[in-house]
C-alpha positions in Angstrom: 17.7 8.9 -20.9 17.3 11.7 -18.5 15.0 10.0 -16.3 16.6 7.0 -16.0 19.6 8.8 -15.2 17.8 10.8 -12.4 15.9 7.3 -11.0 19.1 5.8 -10.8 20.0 9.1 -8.6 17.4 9.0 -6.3 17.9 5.0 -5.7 21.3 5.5 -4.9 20.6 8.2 -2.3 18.0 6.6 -0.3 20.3 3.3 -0.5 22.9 5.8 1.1 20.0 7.3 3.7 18.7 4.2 4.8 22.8 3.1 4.8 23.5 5.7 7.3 20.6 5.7 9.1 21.5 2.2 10.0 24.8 3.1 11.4 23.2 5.7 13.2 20.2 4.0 14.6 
């Protein structure tokens, strides 16, 4: 449960830094 929780986490986050880093860029 715990893991899934905390993969769904880190997915979200890079989909957020590579959102950014595309405004950015």
């Amino acid at each position: 449960m715990f893991l899934v929780l905390s993969q769904q986490l880190v997915i979200s986050f890079c989909n957020k830094l590579s959102y950014y880093g595309s405004i950015f860029d």
